[in-house]
N, C-alpha and C positions, 0 to 999 in steps of 0.2 A: 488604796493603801499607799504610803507614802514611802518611797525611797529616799534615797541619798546618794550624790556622785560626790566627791571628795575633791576639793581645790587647791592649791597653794595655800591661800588663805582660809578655807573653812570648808563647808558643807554647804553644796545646793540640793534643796528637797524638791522633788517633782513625784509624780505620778503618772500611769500610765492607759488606757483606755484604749481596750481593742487590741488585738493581732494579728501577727502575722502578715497584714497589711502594710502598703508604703507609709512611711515613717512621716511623720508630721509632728515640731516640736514648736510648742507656742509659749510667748516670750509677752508677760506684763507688762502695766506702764509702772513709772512712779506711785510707790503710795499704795498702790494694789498687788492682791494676790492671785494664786492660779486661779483661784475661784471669778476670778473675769472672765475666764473660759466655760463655766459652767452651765451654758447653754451651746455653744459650738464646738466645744469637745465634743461632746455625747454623740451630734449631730453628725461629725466626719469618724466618729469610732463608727455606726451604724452603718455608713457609708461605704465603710472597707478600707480603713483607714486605722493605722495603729498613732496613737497620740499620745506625745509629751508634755503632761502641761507641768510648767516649771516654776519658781516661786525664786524672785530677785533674790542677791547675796542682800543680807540684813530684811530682808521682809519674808511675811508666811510665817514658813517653816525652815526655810535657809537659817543657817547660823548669820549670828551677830560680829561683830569684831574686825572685819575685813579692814583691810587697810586702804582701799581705794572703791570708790565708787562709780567711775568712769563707765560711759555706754562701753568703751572698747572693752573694760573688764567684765561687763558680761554676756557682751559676742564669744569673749576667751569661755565663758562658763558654760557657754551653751555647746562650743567647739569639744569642751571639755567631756560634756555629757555624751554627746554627739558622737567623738571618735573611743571613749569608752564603753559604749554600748553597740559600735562597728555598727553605725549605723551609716547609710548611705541612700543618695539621691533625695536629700529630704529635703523638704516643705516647710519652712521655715516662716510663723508668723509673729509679727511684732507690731505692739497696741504701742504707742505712745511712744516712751523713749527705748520702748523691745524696736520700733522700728532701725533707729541707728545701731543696735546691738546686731539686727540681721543685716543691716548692710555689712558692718564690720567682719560679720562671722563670715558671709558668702565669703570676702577677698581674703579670707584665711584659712579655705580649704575648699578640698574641691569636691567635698561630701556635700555640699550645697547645691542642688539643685534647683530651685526657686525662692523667691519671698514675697510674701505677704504685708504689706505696709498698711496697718489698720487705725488712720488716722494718726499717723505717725511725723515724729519730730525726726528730721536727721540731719539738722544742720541748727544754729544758735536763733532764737526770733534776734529782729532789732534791737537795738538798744540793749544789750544782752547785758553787761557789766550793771548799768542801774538795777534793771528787773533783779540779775540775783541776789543785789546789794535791798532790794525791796523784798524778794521771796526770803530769804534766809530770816531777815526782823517779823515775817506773819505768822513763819510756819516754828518760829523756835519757843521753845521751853521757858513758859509752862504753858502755853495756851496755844501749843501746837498744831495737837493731835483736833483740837475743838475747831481750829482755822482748816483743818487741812476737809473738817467732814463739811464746814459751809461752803466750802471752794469745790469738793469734787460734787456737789449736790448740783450746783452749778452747768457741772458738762455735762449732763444729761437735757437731753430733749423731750426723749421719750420714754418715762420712768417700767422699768421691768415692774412686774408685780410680787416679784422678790427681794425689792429694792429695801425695805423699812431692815429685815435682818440681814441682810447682805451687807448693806452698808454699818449698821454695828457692828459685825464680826470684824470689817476694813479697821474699825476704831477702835477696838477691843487690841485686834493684832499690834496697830501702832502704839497703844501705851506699853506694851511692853519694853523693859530694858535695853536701847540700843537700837530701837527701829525708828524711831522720830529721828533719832542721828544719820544715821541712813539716808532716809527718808531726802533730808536738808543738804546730804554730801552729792547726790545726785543730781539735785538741782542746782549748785552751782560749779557743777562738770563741765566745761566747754565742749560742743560736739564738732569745734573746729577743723580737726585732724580728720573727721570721718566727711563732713563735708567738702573738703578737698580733695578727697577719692569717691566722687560720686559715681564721675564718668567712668571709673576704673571699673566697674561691676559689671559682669558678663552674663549673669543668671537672668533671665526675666524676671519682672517685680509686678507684681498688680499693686498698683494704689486703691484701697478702699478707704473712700474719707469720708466723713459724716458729712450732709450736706448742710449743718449746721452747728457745726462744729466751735462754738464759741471760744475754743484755743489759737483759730488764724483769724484775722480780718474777712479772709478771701477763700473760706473751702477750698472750690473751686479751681483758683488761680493756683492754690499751695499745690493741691493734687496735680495742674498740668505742669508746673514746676519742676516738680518731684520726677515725671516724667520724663522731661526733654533732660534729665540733668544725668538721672542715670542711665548708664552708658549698655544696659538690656535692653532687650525685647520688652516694651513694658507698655501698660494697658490701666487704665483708668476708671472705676465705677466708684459714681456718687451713692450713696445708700443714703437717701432720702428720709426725714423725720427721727433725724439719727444727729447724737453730738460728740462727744469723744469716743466715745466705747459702743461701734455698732454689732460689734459682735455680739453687746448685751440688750442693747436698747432693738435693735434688729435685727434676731439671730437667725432666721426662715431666710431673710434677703443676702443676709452676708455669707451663709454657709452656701446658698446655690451662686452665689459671686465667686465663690474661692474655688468650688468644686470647679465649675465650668472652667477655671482658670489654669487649674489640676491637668482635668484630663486633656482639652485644649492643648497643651503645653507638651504633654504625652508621657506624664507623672502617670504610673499605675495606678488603677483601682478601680472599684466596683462598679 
């Protein structure tokens, strides 16, 4: 069932699976909704694990309208969520650009007890100014929403077998009023400001990256990167025959990666 936390600027919709359990709220990429969680939600609620899966400001089920799309503004939504639901010690995971959103949120409170980086961007690729001066002319209006479904067909390696309406619903969601907008304000957000507080992060991080991941050059290099830069306790799994989204494409390898990473760490649960 879907709730709502209320923000400065609108309404972020999430939902919740399981109780009573330590807290784990997960955080999509661009473009996507909670429903990227839809095979490892279920998987850490059974677990013993109470979960938040959350839906970006301007996408899902979030309101429209916000005035800024920055990763830091929705580290601020999730701290939002987070300290209004007095939740603590939580498990914080981010697919794509949810990863610089949980970097942001750990150094913004101290309700953060770990993160999850699942193929995650948290700093600008190369040549950043061209690429957004190139992404904004593919993904804009009118042939948007049609760019955005042949480019995320793309990061997959290993197609779920609920891929054909999973990925309509993605495209369905995006025609609606004000989420292609969105959509285009995020991607040419600089993640500058959060990449110069990499070292600053004290929480342990696991990098889980697709080991095929057609969004870096270098899986690999990107995930021991990510690594040495932030300034945790931090630990490294490739999830093999996996591309952007292993939590979908591999959701058995990625749920016992994050678990292990959990109780490891000395996060409570089952």
């Amino acid at each position: 069932m879907t709730q709502w936390i209320q923000t400065d600027g609108g309404r972020i919709a999430y939902e919740v699976l399981g109780s009573g359990g330590p807290p784990v709220v997960a955080i999509p990429g661009i473009g996507d909704t909670r429903a990227s969680y839809r095979k490892l939600g279920p998987a850490l609620a059974d677990a013993g694990y109470t979960v938040y899966l959350t839906d970006l400001r301007g996408h899902g089920e979030s309101d429209v309208g916000f005035a800024s799309h920055r990763s830091e503004d929705i580290g601020d939504d999730v701290l939002r969520l987070v300290e209004g639901l007095d939740l603590r010690d939580v498990t914080l995971l981010g697919n794509s650009v949810g990863a610089a959103a949980s970097v942001h949120a750990s150094l913004g409170s101290d309700r953060i007890g770990r993160i999850v980086l699942l193929s995650g961007f948290v700093s600008d690729p190369p040549k950043f100014g061209l690429l957004r001066f190139m992404l904004l002319l593919m993904f804009a209006w009118p042939w948007g929403v049609w760019a955005w479904g042949k480019y995320r067909r793309t990061l997959f390696k290993t197609a779920p077998a609920d891929m054909g309406a999973n990925h309509t619903a993605v495209l369905e969601n995006l025609r609606q009023p004000g989420r292609l907008r969105a959509l285009r304000a995020m991607m040419r957000a600089s993640k500058a400001s959060i990449a110069a507080r990499l070292g600053d992060v004290s929480v342990p991080a696991l990098i889980a990256m697709g080991a095929q991941d057609p969004d870096f050059p270098n899986p690999k290099g990107e995930a021991r990167r990510q690594e040495t830069l932030l300034g945790g306790q931090n630990q490294v799994v490739m999830v093999e025959q996996a591309g952007h989204y292993p939590q979908i494409e591999r959701p058995e390898e990625t749920t016992r990666a994050i678990l292990e990473f959990i109780r490891n760490d000395g996060g409570d649960g089952a």
